[in-house]
Biopython code that builds the backbone (N, CA, C, O; Angstrom):
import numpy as np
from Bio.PDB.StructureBuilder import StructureBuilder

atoms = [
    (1, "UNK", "N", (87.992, 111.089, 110.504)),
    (1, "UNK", "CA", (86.720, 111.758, 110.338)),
    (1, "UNK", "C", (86.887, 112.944, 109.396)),
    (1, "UNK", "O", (85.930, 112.996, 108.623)),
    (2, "UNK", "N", (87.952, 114.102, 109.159)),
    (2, "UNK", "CA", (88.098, 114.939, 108.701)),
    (2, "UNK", "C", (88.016, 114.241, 107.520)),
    (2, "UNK", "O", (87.070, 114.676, 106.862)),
    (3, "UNK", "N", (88.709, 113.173, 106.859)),
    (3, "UNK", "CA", (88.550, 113.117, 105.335)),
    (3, "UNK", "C", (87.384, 112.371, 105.061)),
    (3, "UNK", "O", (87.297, 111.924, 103.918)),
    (4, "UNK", "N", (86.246, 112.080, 106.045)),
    (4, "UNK", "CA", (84.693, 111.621, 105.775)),
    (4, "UNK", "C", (84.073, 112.912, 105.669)),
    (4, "UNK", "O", (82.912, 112.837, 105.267)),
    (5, "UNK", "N", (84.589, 114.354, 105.963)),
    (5, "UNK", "CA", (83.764, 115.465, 105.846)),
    (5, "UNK", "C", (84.175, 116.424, 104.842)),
    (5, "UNK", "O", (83.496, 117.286, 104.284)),
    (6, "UNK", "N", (85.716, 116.056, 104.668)),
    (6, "UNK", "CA", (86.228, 117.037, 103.441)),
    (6, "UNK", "C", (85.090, 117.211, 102.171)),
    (6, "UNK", "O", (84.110, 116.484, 102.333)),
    (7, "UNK", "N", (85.071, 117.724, 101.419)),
    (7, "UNK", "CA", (83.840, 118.424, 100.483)),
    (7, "UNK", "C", (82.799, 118.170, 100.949)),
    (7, "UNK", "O", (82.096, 117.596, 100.117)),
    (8, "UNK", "N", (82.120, 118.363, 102.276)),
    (8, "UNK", "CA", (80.827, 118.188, 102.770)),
    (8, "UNK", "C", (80.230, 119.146, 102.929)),
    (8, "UNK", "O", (80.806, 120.163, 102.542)),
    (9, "UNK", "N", (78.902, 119.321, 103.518)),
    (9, "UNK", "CA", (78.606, 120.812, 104.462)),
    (9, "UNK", "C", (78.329, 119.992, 105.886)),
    (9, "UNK", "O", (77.786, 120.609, 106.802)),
    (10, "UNK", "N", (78.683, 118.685, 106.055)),
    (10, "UNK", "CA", (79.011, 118.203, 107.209)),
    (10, "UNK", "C", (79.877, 119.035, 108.515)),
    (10, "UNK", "O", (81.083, 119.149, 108.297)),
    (11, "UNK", "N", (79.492, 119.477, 109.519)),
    (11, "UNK", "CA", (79.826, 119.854, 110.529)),
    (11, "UNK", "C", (80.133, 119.309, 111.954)),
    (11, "UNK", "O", (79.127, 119.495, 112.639)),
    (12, "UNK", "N", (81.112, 118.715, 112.671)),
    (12, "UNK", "CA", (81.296, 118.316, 113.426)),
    (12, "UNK", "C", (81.389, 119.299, 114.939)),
    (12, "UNK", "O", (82.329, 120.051, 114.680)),
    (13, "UNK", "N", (81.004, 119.583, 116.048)),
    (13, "UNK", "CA", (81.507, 119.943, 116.825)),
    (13, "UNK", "C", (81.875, 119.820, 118.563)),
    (13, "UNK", "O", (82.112, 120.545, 119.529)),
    (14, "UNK", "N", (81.704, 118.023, 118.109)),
    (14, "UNK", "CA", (82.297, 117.693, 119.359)),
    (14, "UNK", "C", (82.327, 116.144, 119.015)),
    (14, "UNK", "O", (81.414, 115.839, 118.248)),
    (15, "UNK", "N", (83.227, 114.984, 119.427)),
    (15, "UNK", "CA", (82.570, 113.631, 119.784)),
    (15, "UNK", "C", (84.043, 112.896, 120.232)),
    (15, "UNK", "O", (85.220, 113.232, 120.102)),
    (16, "UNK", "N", (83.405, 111.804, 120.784)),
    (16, "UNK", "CA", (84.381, 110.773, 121.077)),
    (16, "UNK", "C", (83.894, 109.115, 120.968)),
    (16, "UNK", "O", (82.700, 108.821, 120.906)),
    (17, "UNK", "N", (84.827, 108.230, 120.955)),
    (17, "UNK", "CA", (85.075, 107.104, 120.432)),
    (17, "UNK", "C", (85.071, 106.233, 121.811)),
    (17, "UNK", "O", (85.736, 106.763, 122.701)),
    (18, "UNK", "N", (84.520, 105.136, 122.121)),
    (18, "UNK", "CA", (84.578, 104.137, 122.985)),
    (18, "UNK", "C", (84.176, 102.469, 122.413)),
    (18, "UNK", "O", (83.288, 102.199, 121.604)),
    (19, "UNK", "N", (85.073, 101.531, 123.068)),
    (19, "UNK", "CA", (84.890, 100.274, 122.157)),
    (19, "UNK", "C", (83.146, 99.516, 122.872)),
    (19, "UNK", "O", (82.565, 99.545, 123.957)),
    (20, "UNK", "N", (82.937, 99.030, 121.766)),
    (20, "UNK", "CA", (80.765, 98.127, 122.304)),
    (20, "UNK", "C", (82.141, 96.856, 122.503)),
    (20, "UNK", "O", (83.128, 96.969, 121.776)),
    (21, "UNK", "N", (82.080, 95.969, 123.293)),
    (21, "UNK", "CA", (82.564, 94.724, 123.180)),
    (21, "UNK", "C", (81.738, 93.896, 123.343)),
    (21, "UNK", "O", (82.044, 92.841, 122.788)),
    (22, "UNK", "N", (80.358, 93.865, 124.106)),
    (22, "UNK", "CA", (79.490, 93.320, 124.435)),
    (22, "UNK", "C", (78.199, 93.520, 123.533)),
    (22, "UNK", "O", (77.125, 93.458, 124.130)),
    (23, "UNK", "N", (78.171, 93.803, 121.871)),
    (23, "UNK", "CA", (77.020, 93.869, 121.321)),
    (23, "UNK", "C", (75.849, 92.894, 122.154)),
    (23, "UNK", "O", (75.856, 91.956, 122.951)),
    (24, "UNK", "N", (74.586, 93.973, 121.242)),
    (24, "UNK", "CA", (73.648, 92.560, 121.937)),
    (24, "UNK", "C", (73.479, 91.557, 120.857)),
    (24, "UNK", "O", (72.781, 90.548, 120.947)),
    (25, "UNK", "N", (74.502, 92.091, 119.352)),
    (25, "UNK", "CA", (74.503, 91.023, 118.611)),
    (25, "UNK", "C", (75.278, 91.433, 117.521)),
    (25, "UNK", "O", (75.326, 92.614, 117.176)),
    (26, "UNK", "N", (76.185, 90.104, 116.680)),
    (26, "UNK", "CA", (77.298, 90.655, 116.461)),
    (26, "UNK", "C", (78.589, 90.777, 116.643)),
    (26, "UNK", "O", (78.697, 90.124, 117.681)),
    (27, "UNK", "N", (79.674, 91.144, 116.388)),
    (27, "UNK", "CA", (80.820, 91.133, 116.720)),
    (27, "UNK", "C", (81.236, 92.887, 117.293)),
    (27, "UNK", "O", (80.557, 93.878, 117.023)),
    (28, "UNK", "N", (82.182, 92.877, 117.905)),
    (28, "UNK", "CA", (82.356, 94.168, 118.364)),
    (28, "UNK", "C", (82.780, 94.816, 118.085)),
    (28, "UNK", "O", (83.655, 94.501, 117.277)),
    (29, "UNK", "N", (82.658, 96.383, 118.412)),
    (29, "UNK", "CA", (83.038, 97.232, 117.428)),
    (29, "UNK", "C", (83.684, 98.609, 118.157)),
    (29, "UNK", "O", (84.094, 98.606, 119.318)),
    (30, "UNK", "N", (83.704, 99.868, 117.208)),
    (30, "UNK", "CA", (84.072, 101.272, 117.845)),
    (30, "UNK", "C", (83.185, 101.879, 117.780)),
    (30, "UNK", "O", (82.993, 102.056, 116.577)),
    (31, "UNK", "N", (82.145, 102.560, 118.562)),
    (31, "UNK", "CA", (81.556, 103.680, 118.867)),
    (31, "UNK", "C", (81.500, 105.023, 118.551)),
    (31, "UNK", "O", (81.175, 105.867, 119.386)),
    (32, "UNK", "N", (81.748, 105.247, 117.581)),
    (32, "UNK", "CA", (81.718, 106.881, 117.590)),
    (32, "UNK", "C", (80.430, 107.657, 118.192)),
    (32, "UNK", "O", (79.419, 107.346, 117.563)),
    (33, "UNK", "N", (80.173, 108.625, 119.287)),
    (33, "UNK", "CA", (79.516, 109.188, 119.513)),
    (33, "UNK", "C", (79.921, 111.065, 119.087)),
    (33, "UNK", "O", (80.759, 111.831, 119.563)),
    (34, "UNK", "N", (78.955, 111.230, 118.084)),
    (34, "UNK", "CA", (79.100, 112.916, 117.437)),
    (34, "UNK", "C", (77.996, 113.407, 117.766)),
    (34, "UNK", "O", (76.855, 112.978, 117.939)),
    (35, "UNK", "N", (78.939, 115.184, 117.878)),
    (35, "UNK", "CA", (77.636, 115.869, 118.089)),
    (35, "UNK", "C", (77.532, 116.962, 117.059)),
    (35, "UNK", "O", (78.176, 117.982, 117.305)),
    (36, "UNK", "N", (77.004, 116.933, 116.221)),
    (36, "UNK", "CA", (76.828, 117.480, 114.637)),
    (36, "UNK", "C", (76.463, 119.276, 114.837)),
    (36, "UNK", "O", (75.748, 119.965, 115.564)),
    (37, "UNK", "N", (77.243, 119.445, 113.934)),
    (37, "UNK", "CA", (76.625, 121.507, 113.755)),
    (37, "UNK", "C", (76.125, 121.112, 112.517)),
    (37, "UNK", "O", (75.083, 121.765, 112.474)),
    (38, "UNK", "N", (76.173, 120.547, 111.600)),
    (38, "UNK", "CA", (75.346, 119.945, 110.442)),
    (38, "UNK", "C", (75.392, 118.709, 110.297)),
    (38, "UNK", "O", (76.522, 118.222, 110.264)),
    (39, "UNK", "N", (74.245, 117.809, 110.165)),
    (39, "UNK", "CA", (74.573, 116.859, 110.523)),
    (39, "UNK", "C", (74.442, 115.950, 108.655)),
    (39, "UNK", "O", (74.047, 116.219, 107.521)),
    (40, "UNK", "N", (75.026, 114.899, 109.359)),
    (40, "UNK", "CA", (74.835, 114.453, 107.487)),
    (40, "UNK", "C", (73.595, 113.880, 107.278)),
    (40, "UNK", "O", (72.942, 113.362, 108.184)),
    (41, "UNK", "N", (73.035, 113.991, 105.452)),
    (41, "UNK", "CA", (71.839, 112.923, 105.302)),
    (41, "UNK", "C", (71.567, 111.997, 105.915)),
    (41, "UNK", "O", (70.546, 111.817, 106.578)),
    (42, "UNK", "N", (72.732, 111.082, 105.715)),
    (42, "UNK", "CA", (72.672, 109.332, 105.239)),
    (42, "UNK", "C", (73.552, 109.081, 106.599)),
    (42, "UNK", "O", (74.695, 108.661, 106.418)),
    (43, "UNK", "N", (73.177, 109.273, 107.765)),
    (43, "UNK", "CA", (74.554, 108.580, 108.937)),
    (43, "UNK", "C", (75.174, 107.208, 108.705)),
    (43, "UNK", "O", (76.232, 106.814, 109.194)),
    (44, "UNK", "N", (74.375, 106.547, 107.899)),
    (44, "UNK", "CA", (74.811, 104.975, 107.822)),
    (44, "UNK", "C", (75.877, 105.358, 106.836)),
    (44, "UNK", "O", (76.943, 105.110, 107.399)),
    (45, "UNK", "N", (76.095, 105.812, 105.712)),
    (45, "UNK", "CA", (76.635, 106.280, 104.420)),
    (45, "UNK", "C", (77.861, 107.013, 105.089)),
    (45, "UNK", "O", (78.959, 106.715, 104.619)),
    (46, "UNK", "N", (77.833, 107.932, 106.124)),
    (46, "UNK", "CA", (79.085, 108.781, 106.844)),
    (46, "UNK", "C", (79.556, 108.235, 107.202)),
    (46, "UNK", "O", (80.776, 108.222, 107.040)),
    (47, "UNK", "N", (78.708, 107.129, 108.182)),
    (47, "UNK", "CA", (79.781, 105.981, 109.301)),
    (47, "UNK", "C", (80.809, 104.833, 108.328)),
    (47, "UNK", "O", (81.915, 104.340, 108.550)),
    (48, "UNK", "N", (79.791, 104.705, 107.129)),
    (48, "UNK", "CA", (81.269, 103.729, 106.053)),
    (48, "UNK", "C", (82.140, 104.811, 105.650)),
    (48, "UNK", "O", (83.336, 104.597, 105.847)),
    (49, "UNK", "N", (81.850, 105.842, 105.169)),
    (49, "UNK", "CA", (83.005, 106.901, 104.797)),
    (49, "UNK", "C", (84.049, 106.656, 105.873)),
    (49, "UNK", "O", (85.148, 106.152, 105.642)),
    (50, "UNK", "N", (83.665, 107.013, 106.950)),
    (50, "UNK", "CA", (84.367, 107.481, 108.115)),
    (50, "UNK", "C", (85.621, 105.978, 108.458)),
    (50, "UNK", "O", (86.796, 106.067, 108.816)),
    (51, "UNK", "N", (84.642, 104.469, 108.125)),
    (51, "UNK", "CA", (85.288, 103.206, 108.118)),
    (51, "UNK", "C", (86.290, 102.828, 107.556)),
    (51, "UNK", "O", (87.197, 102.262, 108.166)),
    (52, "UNK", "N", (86.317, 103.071, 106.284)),
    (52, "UNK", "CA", (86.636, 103.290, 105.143)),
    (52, "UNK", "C", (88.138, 103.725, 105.534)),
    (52, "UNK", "O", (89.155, 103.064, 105.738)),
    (53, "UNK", "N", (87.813, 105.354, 105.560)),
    (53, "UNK", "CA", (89.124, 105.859, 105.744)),
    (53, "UNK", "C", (90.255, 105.340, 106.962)),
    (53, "UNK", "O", (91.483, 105.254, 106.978)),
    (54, "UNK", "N", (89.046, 105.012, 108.076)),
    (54, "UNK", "CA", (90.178, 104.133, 109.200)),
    (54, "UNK", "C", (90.777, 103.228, 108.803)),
    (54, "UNK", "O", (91.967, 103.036, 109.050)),
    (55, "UNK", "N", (89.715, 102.157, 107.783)),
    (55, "UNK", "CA", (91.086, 101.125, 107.150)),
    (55, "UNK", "C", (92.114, 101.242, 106.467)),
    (55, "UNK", "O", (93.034, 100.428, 106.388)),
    (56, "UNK", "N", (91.965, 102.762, 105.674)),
    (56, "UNK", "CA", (93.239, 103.222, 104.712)),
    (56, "UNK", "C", (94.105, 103.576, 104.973)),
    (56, "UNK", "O", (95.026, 103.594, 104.157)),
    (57, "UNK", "N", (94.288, 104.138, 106.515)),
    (57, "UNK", "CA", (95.171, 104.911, 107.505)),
    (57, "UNK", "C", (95.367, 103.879, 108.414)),
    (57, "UNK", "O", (96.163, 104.192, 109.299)),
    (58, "UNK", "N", (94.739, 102.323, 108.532)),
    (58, "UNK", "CA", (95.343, 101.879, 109.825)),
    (58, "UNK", "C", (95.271, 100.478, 109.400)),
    (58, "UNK", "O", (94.169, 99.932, 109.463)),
    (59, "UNK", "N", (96.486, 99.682, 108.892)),
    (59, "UNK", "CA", (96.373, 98.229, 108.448)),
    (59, "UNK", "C", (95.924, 97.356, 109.238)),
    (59, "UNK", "O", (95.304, 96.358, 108.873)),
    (60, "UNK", "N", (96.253, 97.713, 110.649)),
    (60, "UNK", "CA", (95.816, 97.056, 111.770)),
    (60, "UNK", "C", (94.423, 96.761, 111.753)),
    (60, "UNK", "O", (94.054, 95.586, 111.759)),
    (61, "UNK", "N", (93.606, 97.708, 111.732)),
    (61, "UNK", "CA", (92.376, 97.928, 112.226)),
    (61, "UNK", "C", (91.644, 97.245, 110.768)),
    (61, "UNK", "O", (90.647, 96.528, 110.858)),
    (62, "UNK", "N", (92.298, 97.581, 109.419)),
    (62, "UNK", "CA", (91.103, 96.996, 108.072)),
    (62, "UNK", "C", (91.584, 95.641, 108.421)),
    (62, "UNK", "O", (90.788, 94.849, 107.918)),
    (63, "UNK", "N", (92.578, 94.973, 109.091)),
    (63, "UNK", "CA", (92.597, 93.407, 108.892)),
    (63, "UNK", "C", (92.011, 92.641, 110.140)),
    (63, "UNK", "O", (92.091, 91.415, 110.221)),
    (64, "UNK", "N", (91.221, 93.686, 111.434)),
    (64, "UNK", "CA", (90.353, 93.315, 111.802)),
    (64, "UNK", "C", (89.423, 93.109, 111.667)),
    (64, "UNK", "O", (88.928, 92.204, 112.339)),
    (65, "UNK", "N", (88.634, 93.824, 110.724)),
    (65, "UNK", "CA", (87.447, 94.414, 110.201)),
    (65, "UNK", "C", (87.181, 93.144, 108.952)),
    (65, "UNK", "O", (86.164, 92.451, 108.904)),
    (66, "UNK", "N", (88.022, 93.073, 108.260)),
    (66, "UNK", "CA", (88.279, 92.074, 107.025)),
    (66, "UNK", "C", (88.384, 90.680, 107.425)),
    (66, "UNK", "O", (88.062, 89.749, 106.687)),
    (67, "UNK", "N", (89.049, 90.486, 109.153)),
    (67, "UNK", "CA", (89.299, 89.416, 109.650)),
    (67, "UNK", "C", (87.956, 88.941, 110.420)),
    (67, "UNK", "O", (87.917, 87.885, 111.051)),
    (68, "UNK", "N", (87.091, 89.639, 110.328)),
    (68, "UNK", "CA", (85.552, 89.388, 111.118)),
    (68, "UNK", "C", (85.717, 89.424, 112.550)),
    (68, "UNK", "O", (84.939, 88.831, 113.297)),
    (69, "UNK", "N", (86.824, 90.185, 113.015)),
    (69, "UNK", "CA", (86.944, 90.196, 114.441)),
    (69, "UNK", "C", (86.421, 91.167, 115.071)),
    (69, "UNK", "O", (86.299, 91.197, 116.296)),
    (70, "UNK", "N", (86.057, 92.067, 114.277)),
    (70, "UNK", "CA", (85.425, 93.445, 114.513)),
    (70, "UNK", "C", (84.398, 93.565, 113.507)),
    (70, "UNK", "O", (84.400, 92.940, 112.446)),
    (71, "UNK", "N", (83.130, 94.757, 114.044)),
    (71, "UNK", "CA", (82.580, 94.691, 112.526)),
    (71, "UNK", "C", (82.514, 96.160, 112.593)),
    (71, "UNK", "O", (82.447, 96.663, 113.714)),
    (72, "UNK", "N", (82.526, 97.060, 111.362)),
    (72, "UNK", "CA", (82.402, 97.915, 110.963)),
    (72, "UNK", "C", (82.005, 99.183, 112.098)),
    (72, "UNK", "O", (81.176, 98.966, 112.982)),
    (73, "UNK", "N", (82.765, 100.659, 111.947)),
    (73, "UNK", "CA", (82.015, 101.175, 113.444)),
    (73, "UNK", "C", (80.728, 101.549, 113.014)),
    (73, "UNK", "O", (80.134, 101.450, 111.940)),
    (74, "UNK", "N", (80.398, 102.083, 114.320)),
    (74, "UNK", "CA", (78.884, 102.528, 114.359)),
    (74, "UNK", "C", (79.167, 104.150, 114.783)),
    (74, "UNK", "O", (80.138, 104.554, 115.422)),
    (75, "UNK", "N", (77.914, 105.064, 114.184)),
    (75, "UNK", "CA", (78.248, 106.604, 114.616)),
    (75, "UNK", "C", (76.749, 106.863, 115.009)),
    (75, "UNK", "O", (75.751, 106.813, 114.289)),
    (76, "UNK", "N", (76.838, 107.091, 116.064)),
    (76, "UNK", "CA", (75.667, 107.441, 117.240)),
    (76, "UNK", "C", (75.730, 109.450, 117.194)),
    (76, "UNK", "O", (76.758, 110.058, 117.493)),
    (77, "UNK", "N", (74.790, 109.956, 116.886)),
    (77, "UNK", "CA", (74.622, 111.239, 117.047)),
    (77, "UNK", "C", (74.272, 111.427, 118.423)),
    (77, "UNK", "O", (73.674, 110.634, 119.149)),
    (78, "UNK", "N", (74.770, 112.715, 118.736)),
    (78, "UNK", "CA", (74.869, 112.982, 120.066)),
    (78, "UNK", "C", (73.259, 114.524, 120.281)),
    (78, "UNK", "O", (73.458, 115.080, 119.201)),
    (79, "UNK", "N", (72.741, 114.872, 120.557)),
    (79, "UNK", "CA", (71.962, 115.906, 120.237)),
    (79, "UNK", "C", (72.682, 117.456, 120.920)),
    (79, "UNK", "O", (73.382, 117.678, 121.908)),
    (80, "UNK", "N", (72.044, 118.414, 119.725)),
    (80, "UNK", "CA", (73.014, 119.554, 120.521)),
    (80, "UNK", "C", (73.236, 119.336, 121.965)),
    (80, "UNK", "O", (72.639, 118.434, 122.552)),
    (81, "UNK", "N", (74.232, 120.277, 122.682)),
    (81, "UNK", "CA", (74.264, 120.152, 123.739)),
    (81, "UNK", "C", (74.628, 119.350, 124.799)),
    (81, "UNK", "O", (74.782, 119.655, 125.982)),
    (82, "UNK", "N", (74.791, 117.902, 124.038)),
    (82, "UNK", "CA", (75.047, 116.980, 124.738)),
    (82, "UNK", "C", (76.238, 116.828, 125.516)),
    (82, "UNK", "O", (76.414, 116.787, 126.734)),
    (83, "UNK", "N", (76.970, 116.759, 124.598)),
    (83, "UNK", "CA", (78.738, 116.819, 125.532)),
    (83, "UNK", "C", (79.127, 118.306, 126.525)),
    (83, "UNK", "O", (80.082, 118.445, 127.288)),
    (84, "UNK", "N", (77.590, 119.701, 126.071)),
    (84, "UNK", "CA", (77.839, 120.288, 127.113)),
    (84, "UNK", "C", (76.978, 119.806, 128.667)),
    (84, "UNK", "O", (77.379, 119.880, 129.828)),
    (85, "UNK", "N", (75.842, 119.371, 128.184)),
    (85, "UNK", "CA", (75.643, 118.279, 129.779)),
    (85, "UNK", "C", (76.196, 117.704, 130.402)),
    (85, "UNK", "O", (76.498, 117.885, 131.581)),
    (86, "UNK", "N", (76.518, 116.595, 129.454)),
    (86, "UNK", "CA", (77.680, 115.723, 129.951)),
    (86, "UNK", "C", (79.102, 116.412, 130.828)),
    (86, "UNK", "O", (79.642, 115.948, 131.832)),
    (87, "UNK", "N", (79.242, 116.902, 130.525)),
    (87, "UNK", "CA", (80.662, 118.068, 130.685)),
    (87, "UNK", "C", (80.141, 118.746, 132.238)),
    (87, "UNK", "O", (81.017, 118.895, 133.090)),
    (88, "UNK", "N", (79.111, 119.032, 132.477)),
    (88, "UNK", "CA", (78.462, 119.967, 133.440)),
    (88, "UNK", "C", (78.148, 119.232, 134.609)),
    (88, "UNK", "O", (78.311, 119.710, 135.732)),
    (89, "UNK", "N", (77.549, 117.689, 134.331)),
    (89, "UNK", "CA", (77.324, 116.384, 135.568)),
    (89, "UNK", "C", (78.491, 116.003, 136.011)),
    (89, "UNK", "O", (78.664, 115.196, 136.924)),
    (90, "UNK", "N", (79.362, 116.580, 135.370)),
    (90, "UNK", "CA", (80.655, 115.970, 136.028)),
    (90, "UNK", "C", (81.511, 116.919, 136.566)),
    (90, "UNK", "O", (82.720, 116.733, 136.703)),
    (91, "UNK", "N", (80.999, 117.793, 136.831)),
    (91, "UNK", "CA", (81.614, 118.989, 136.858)),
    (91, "UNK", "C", (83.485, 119.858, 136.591)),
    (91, "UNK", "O", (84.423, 120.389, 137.185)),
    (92, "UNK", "N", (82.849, 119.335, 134.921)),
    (92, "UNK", "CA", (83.923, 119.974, 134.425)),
    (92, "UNK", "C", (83.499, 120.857, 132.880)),
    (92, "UNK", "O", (83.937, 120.706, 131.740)),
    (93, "UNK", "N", (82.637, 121.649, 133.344)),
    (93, "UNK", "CA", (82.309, 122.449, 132.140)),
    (93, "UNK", "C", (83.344, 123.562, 132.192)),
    (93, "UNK", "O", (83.675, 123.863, 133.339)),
    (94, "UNK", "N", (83.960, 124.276, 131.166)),
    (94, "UNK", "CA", (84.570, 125.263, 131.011)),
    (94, "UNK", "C", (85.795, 124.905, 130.200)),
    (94, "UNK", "O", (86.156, 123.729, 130.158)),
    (95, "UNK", "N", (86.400, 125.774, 129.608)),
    (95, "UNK", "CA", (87.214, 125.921, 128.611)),
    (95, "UNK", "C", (88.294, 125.006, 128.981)),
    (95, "UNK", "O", (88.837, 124.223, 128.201)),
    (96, "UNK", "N", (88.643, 125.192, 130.541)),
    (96, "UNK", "CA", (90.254, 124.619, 130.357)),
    (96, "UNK", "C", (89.547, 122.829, 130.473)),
    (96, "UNK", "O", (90.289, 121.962, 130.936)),
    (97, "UNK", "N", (88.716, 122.611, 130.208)),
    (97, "UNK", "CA", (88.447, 120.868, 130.047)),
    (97, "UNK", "C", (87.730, 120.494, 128.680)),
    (97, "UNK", "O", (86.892, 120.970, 127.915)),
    (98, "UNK", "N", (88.356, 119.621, 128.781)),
    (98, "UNK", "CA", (87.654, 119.034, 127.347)),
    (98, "UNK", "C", (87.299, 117.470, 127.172)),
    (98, "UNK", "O", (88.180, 116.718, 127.589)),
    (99, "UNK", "N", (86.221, 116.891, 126.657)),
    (99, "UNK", "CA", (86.167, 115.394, 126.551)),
    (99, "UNK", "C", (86.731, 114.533, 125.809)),
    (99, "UNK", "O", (86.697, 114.621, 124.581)),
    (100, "UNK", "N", (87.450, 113.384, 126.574)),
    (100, "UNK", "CA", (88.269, 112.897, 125.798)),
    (100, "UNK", "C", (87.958, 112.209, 124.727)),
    (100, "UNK", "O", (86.934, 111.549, 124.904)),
    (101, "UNK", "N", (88.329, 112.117, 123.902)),
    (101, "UNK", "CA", (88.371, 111.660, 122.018)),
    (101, "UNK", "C", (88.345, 109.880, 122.279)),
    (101, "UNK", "O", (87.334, 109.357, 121.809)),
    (102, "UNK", "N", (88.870, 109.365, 122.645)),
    (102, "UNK", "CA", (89.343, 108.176, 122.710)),
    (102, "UNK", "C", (89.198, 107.497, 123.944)),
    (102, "UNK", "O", (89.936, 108.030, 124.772)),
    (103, "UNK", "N", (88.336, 106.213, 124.589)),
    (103, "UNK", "CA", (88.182, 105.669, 125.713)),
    (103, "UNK", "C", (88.416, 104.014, 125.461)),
    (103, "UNK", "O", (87.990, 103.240, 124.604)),
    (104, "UNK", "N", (89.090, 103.892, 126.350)),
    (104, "UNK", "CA", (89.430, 102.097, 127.031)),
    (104, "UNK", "C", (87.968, 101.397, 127.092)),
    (104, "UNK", "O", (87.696, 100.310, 126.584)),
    (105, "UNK", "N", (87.054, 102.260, 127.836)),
    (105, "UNK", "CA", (85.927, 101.764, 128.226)),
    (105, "UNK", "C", (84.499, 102.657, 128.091)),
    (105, "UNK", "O", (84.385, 103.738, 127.512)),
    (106, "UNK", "N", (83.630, 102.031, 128.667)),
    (106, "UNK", "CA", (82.486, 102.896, 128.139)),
    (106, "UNK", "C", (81.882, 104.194, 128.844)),
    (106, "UNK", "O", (80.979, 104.961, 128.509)),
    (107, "UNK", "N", (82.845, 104.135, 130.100)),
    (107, "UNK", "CA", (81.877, 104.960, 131.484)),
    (107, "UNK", "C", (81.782, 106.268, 130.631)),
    (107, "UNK", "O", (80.593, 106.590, 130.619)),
    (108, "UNK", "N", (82.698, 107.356, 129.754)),
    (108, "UNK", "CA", (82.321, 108.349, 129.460)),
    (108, "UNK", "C", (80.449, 108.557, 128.419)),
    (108, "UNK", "O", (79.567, 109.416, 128.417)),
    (109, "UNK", "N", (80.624, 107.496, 127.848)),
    (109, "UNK", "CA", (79.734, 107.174, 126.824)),
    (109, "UNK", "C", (78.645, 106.704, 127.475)),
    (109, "UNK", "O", (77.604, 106.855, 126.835)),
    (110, "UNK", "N", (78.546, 106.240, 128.419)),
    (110, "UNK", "CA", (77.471, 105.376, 129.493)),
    (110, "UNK", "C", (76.768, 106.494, 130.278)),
    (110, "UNK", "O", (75.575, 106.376, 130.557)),
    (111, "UNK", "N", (77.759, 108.010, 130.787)),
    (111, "UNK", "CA", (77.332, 108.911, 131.401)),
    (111, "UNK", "C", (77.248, 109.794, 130.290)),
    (111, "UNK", "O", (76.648, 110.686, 130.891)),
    (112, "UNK", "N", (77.358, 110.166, 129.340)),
    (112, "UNK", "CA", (76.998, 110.801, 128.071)),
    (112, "UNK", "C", (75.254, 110.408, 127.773)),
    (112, "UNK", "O", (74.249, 111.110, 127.892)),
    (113, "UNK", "N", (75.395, 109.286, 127.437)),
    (113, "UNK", "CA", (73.741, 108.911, 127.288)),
    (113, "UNK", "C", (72.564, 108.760, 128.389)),
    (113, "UNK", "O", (71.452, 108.419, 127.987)),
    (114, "UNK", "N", (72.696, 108.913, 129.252)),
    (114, "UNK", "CA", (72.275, 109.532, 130.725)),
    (114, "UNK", "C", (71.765, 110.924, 130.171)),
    (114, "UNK", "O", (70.646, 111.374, 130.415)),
    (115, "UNK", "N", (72.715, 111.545, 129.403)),
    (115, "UNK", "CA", (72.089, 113.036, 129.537)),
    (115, "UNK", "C", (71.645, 113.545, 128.508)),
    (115, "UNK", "O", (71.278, 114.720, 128.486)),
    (116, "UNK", "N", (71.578, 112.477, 127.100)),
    (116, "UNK", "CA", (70.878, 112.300, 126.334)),
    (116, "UNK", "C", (69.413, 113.013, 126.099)),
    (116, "UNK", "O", (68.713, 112.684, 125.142)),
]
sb = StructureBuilder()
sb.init_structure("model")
sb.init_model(0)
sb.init_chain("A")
sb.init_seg("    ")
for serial, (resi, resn, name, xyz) in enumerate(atoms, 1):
    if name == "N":
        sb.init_residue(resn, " ", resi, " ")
    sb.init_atom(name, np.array(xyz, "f"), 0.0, 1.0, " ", f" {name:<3s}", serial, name[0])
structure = sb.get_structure()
């Protein structure tokens, strides 16, 4: 993500990643859920930036993507505040916790959009 924002006025300040395996159509993919301090124009245009660079940094992942086993991620904006809701229903708001970056499954992302 950092080199999808390098020369931007793109602002990130919070998100995490969970796999869709079950599109409702489609092949499956990664999730990015962000929660923007500036958010970009074009989100469709950020989310290939952002693709992009995962395939350049991860051979694995572009010869899924290339292999049609996956399709391209998706980046879901989160609205201010969100991951501090989220953070608060679960009761773990405060400094020494933080949400994790990376999930197996969807429950963080499932109770994230709950508080949507």
């Amino acid at each position: 993500m950092l080199s999808a924002i390098k020369s931007t006025n793109i602002s990130v300040s919070e998100f995490t990643v969970a796999p869709q395996t079950t599109p409702k159509s489609g092949l499956p993919y990664h999730q990015w859920f962000i929660e923007f301090e500036t958010p970009p124009l074009d989100i469709k245009s950020f989310s290939q930036k952002i693709d992009a660079a995962m395939q350049q940094q991860n051979s694995y992942y572009k010869d899924l993507v290339q292999g049609n086993v996956l399709q391209p991620l998706v980046v879901t904006p989160v609205p201010k505040l969100g991951f501090h809701k989220y953070m608060k229903t679960i009761g773990k708001l405060g400094g020494q916790n933080k949400t994790p970056r990376l999930s197996n499954d969807r429950t963080i992302v499932d109770a994230l959009s709950d508080v949507m």
